[in-house]
N, C-alpha and C positions, 0 to 999 in steps of 0.2 A: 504469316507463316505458322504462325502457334496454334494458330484456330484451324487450317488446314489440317494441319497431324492433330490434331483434337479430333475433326471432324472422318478423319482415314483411321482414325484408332476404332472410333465408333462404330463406324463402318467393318470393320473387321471385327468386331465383336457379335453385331447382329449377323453379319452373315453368315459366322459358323457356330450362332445360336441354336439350341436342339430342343423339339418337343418330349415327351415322354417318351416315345417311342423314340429310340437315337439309331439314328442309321450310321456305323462309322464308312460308310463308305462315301459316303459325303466331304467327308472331311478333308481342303484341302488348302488348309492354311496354319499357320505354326501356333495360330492363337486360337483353343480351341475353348469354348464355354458352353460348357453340359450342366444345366439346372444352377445350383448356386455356387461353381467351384468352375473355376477358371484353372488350365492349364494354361503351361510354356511349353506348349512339347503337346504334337501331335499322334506323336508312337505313342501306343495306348498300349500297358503291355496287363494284362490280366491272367498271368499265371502267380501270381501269388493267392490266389485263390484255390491253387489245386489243391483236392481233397474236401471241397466243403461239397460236392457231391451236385453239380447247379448244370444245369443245361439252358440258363438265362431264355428258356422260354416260359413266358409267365403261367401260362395254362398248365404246365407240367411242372416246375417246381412248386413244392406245397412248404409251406412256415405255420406252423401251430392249426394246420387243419385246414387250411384255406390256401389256394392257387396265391401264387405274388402277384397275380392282376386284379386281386380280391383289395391289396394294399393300395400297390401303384395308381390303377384307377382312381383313387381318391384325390380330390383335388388338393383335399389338406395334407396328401402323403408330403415330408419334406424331399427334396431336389438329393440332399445330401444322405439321404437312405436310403433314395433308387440309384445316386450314382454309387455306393459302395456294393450294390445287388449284381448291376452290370461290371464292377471292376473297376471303372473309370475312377471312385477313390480309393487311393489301400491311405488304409492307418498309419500314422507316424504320429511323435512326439510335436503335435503343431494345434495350434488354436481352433482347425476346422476337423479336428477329431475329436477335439474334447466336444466341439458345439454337435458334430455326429454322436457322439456316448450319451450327450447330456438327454438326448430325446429320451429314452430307454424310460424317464420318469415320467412323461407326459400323462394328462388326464384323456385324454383321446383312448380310450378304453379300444376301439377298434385297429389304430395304428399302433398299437404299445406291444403287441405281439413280432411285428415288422421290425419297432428298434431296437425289441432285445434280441432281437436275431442277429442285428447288427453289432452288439454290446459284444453278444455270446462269440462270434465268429472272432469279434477283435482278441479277446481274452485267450482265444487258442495261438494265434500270432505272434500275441506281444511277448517281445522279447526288450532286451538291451533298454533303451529309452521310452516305446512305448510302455513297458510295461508300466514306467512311474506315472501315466497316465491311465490308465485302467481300473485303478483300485477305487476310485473316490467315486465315481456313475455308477460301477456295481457295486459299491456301499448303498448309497442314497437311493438306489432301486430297490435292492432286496430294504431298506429300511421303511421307504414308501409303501410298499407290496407285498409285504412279509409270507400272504396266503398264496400269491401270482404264483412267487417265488419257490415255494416247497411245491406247488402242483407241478409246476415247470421242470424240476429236480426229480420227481417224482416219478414222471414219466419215462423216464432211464434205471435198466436194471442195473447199471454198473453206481459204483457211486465215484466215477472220474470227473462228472459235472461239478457235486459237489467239492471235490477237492480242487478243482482249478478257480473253482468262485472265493472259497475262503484263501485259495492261495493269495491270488490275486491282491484282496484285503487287505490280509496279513502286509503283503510288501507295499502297497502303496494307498490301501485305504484311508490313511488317516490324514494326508499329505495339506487337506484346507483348515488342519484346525493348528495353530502353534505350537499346542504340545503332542504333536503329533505323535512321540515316542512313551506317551502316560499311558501304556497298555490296561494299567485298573482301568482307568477314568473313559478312555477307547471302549470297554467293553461296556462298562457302565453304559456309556450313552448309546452303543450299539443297541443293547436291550433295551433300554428305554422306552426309544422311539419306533421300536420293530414291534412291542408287546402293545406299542399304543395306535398302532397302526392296524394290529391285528381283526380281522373283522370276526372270523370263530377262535373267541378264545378256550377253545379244551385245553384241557389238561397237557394233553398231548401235547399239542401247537407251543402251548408256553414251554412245556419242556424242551424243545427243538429249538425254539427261540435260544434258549437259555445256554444250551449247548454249541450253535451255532454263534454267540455271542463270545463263545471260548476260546474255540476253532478258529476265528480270524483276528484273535490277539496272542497266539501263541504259535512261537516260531519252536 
């Protein structure tokens, strides 16, 4: 009997298994499994999304200059980046959004544009619980990528980007190291490893480092 519901479990998972292209209208069983994220619940509700501006067709939405079929087509894109693109994940305070944030550092120079879309999007959301997970991935990103990071910033006349990045920080950047609340020692190593990371070190650059180093230790 045990192997049986083994074997109906399994069964019900390949069948409403989905390629990259996900059809919801397919879907017609309670256990639904889109790339690496398994739901309980076939209502797929994607309005938490309103306002990011997405018409989820890939030829027409653009991310840093490229269609999202420029991403998704890749075979290396992760599962858990094209389901937050489609809506099928929203962000919560849970292990499979930290492991969605965590990409945002990859060395994949060509998908790294995709997970901080994903990063960026979560940080305008997070509220309440998610927010104590946001801080630590946009730390170690901007700390990895110091130069990505101010082009990125750069490209907006407002400076509301950067204010919701060091927001962010400030409240929950520090959360993996024990003294998480040593705001010297926080900034210290912020700069550190941002100025060692840096590929053009001007003047400039290092003073924005320096500055930015400030900014997300100071409430």
């Amino acid at each position: 009997m045990k192997k049986l519901f083994g074997f109906l479990i399994l069964g019900l998972l390949f069948s409403c298994n989905s390629n990259k292209e996900f059809d919801e209208s397919i879907v017609n069983c309670d256990t639904v499994k889109i790339h690496d994220t398994i739901y309980i619940d076939k209502s797929i509700k994607k309005d938490w999304q309103k306002g990011f501006g997405l018409t989820h067709n890939l030829d027409k939405d653009s991310i840093w200059y490229n269609p999202v079929s420029y991403y998704i087509s890749d075979s290396n894109c992760s599962g858990l980046a094209i389901d937050f693109y489609y809506g099928y994940l929203r962000p919560s305070d849970n292990g499979t959004t930290i492991e969605l944030l965590k990409l945002a550092t990859t060395n994949n120079k060509k998908l790294r544009p995709f997970y901080r879309w994903c990063l960026n999007k979560t940080l305008i959301i997070s509220d309440g619980a998610l927010a104590e997970v946001v801080g630590v991935p946009a730390r170690q990103y901007v700390e990895k990528f110091p130069d990505d990071f101010f082009e990125y910033i750069d490209i907006e006349a407002t400076n509301e980007k950067y204010k919701m990045w060091t927001q962010a920080i400030v409240y929950s950047g520090y959360f993996d190291y024990n003294d998480y609340d040593n705001y010297n020692l926080n900034r210290k190593r912020l700069e550190e490893k941002m100025t060692k990371n840096l590929q053009i070190k001007s003047a400039e650059n290092l003073k924005r480092v320096k500055q930015f180093a400030i900014d997300c230790t100071s409430f």
